[in-house]
C-alpha positions as CSV (number, residue, x, y, z in Angstrom):
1,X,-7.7,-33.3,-3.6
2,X,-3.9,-33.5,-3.8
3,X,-3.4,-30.9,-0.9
4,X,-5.1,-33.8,1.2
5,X,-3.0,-37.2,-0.2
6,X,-0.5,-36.6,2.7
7,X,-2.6,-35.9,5.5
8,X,-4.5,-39.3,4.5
9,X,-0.9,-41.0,4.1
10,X,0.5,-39.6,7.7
11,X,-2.9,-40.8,8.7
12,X,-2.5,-44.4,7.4
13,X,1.3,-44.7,9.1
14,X,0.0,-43.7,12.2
15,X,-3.0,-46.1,12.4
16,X,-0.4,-48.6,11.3
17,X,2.1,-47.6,14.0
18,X,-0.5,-48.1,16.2
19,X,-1.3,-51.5,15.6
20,X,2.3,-52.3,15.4
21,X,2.5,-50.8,19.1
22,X,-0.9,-52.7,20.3
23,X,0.5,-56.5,19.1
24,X,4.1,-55.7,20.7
25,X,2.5,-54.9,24.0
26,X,0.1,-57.8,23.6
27,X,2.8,-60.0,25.8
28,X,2.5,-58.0,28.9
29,X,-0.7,-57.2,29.6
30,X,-2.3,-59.1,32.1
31,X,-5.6,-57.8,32.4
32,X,-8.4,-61.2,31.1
33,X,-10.5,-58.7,29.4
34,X,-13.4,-61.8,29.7
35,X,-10.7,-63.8,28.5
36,X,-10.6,-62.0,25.1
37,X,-6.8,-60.8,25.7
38,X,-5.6,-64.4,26.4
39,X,-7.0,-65.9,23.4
40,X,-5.1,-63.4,21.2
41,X,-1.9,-63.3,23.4
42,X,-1.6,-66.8,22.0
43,X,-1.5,-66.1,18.4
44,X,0.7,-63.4,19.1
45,X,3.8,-64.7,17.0
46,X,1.6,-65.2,14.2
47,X,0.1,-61.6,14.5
48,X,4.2,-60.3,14.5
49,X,4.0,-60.9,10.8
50,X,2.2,-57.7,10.5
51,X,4.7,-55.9,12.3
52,X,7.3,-57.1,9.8
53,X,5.8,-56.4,6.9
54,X,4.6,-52.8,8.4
55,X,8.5,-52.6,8.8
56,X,9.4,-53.7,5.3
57,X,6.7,-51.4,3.7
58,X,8.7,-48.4,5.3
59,X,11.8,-48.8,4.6
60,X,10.8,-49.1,1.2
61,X,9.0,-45.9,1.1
62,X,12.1,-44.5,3.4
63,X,10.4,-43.5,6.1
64,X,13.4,-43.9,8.6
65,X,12.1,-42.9,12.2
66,X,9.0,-44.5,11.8
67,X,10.9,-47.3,10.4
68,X,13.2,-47.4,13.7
69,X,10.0,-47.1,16.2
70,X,9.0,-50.4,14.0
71,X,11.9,-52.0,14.6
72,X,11.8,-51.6,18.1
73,X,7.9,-52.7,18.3
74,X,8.8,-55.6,17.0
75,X,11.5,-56.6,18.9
76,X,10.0,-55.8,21.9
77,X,7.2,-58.0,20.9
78,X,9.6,-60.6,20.3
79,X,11.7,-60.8,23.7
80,X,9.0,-63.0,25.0
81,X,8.8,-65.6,22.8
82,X,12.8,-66.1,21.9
83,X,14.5,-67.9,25.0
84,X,17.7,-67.4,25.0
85,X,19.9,-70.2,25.4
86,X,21.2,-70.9,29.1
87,X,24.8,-72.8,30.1
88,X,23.7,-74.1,33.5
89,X,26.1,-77.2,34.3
90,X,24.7,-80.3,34.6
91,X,25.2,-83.1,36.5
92,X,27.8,-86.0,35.0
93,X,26.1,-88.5,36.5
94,X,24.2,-90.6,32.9
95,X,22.1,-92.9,35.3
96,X,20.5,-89.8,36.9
97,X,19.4,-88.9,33.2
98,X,15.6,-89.0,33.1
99,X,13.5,-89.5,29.7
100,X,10.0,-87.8,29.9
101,X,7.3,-88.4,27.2
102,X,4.2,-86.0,27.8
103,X,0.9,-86.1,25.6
104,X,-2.7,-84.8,25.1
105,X,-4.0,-88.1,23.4
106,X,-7.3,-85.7,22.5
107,X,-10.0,-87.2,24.4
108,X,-8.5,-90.5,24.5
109,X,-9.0,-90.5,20.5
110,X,-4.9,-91.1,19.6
111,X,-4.3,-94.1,17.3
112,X,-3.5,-96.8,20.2
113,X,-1.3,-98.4,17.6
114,X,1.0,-95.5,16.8
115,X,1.0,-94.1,20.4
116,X,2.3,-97.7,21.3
117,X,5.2,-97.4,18.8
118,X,6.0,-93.9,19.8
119,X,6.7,-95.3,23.6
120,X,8.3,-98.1,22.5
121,X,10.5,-95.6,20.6
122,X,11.3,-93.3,23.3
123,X,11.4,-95.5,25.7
124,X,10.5,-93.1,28.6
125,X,11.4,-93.5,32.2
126,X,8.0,-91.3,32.8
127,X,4.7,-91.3,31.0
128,X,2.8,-88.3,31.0
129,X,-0.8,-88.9,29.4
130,X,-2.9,-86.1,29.3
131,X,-6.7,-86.2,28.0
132,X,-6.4,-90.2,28.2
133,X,-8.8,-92.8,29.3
134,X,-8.4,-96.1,31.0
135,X,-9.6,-98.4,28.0
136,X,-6.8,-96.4,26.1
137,X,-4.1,-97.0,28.6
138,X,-5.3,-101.0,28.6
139,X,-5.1,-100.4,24.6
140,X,-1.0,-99.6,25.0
141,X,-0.5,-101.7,28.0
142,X,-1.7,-104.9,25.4
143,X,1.1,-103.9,22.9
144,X,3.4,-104.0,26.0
145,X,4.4,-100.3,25.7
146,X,4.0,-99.5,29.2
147,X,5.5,-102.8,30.5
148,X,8.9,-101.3,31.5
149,X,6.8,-99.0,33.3
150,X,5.5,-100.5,36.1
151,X,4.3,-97.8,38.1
152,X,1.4,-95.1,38.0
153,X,-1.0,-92.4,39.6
154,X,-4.4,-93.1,40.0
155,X,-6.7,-94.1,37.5
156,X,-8.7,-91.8,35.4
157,X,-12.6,-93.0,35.2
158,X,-15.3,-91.3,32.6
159,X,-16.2,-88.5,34.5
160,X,-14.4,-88.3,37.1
161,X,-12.3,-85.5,38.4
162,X,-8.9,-85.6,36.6
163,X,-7.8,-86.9,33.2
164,X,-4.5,-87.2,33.0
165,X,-1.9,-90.2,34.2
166,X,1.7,-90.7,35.3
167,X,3.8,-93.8,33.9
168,X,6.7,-94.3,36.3
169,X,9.8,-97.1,35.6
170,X,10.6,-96.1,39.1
171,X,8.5,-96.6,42.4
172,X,6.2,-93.7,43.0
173,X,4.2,-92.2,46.0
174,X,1.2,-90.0,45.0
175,X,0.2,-86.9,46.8
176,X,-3.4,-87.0,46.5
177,X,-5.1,-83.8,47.8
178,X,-2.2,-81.0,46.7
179,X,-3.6,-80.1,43.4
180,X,-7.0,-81.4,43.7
181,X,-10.1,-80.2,41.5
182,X,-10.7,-78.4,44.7
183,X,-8.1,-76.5,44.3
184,X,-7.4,-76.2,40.3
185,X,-10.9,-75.4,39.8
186,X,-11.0,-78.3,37.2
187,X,-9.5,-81.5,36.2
188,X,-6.8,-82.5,39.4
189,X,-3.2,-82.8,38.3
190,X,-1.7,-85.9,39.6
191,X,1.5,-85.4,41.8
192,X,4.0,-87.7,42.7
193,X,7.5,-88.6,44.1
194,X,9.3,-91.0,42.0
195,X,12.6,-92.7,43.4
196,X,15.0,-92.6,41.1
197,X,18.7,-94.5,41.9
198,X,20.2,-91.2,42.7
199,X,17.6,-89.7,44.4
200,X,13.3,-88.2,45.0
201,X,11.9,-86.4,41.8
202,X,8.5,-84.6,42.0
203,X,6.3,-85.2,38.9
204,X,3.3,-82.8,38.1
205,X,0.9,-84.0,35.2
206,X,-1.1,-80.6,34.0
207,X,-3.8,-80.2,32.1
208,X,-4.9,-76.5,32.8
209,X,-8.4,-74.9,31.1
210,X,-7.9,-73.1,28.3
211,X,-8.7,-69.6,28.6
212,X,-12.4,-70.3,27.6
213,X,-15.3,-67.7,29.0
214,X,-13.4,-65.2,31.2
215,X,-10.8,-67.4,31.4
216,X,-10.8,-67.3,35.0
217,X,-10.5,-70.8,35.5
218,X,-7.2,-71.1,32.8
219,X,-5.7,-68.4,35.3
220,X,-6.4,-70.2,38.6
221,X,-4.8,-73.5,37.6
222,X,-1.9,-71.5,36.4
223,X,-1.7,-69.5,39.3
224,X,-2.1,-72.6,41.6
225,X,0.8,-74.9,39.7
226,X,2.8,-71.4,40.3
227,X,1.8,-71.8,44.4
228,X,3.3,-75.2,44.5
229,X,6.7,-75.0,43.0
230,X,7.2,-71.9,45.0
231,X,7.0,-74.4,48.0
232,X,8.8,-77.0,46.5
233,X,11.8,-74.5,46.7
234,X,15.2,-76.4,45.9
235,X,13.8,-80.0,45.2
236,X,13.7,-81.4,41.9
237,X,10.6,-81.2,40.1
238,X,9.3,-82.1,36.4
239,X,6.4,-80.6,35.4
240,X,4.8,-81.5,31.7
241,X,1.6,-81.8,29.8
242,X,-0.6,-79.3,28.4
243,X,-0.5,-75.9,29.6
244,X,-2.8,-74.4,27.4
245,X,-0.5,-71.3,28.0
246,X,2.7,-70.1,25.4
247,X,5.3,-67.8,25.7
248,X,3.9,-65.1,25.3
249,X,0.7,-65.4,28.3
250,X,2.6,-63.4,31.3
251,X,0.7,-66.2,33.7
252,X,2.7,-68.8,31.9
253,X,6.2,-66.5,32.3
254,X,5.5,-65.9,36.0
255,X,5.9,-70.1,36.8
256,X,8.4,-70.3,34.2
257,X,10.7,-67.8,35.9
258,X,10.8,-69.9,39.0
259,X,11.8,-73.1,36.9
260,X,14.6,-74.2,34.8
261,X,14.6,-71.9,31.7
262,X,13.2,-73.6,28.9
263,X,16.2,-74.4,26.6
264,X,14.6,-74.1,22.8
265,X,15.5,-70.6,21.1
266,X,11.5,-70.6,19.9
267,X,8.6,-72.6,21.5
268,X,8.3,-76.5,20.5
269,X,5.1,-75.7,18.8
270,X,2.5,-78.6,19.4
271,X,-1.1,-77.4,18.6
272,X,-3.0,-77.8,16.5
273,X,-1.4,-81.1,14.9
274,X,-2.7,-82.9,11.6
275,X,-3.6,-80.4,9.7
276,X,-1.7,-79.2,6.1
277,X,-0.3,-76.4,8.2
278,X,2.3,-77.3,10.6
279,X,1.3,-76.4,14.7
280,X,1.6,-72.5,15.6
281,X,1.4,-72.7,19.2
282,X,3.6,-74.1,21.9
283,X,1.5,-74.7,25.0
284,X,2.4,-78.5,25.7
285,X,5.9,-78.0,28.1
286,X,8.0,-80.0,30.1
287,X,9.5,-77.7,32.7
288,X,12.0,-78.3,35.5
289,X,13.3,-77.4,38.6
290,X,16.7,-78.1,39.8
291,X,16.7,-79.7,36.4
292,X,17.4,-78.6,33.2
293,X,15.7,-80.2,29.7
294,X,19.2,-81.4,28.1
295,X,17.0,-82.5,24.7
296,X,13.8,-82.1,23.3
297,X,11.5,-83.3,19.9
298,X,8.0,-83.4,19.4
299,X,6.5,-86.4,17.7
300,X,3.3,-87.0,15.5
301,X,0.8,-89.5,16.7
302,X,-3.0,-89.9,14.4
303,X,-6.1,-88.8,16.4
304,X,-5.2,-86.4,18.3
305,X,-4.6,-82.5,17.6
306,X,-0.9,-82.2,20.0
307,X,2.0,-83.4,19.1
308,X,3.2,-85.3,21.3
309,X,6.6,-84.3,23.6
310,X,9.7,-86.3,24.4
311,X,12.6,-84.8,26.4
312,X,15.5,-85.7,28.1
313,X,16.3,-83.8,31.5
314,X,19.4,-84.1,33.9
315,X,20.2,-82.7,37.2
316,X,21.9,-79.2,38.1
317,X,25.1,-79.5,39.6
């Protein structure tokens, strides 16, 4: 019996090691697997945990190499979701400052009252409001927190084939057909060029799929927003709203690496909200192009399970 304690032990670090090794690679796989390898790629972070107690457990029983293949697992695992912070120059110019509010109201279920106030606080030069409805945007627009906004996308009826809005303080022109259910597979995000005093901005409101089923529907809206900011090419573009995609879905880091890096050290996590436990996923984002996010916070508002986003983005030089 004793001759066989260290084969089971050697046995037990290796199945360990293993696992270690299978949630560090997690990040970069980008085979769906019917959707089963997306759904865990977003609790990925969370699953790290293991990794660094694996790591703890073996340098307290000394086990040095296996404790340096550890240590390398995890931060391999890691480089993902940590976005280092970037120095791109921005633009002097305080007018050309834009404010951006972007929000999954859940259905249309956020407390009208409290969504209200958090406008009103923010006071946003653009509205993003994902999962919304028109009796809820009439609910705000009667507490006047929309009045300095006096422009918007088209409207969003029960049923019909998009759910999400753009609040403008500056003139907009919608594009109407260049993300269309047609070609997102799903809801339409509305686009639009907003004139700004110092220039034309492009705003994209997303809602993609979540990776449901085989998640081939989460993976053709991501891979269709990625289409159209390629051909945006230098132009300034915001794009925000809910992503259902993190840091560490390869998808979501193939359009991120043709945008502004994200400028938070960890995600801004947003989802799910209201519960004793704080969010553990980031997939609500505002991303830029030929912009960069100068500030960011995320903001509680009753009835829905996102936080809600507010961020501040300026100009590249």
């Amino acid at each position: 019996m004793t001759k066989n304690r260290p084969k089971r032990s050697l046995l037990f670090w290796a199945v360990l090691c293993l696992i270690c090794s299978a949630i560090a690679a997690l990040p970069y796989l980008g085979w769906l697997a019917d959707g089963w390898i997306p759904r865990i790629q977003a609790v990925q972070p969370c699953l790290l945990s293991i990794v660094g107690i694996t790591l703890i457990l073996m340098l307290l029983r000394r086990h040095w190499k296996m404790a340096a293949f550890i240590t390398t697992a995890l931060i391999v695992g890691m480089l993902p979701t940590v976005q280092p912070g970037h120095s791109e120059p921005v633009s002097n110019a305080k007018s050309y400052e834009l404010k951006i509010m972007s929000f999954n109201a859940g259905r249309a279920g956020a407390d009208p009252a409290q969504l209200a106030a958090v406008v009103h606080q923010t006071d946003p030069d653009v509205l993003v409001l994902v999962e919304t409805s028109e009796p809820l945007n009439q609910a705000i627009a009667k507490r006047g927190a929309i009045d300095h906004l006096g422009y918007r996308s088209a409207e969003v009826p029960t049923g019909g084939q998009r759910d999400t809005v753009i609040f403008s303080r500056y003139q907009l022109t919608e594009r109407v057909d260049e993300l269309s259910p047609q070609v997102i597979g799903w809801y339409g995000f509305p686009v639009v060029d907003i004139e700004t005093p110092e220039g034309s901005i492009s705003i994209v409101g997303v809602h993609v799929y979540p990776p449901l089923d085989k998640a081939l529907r989460w993976q053709r809206g991501l891979s269709a927003l990625d289409r159209w900011v390629e051909q945006q090419r230098a132009n300034p573009v915001v794009i925000a709203g809910d992503f259902n995609a993190t840091r560490t879905h390869p998808q979501f880091r193939q359009l991120a690496r043709r945008l502004s890096p994200e400028t938070t050290l960890w995600p801004v996590n947003t989802w799910p909200s209201g519960h004793v436990y704080p969010p553990i996923m980031g997939i609500d984002h505002v991303l830029t192009g030929a912009m960069k996010v100068t500030d960011m916070q995320s903001l509680q508002i009753d009835g829905s399970d996102h936080l809600a986003l507010s961020a501040t983005v300026a100009p590249l030089r």
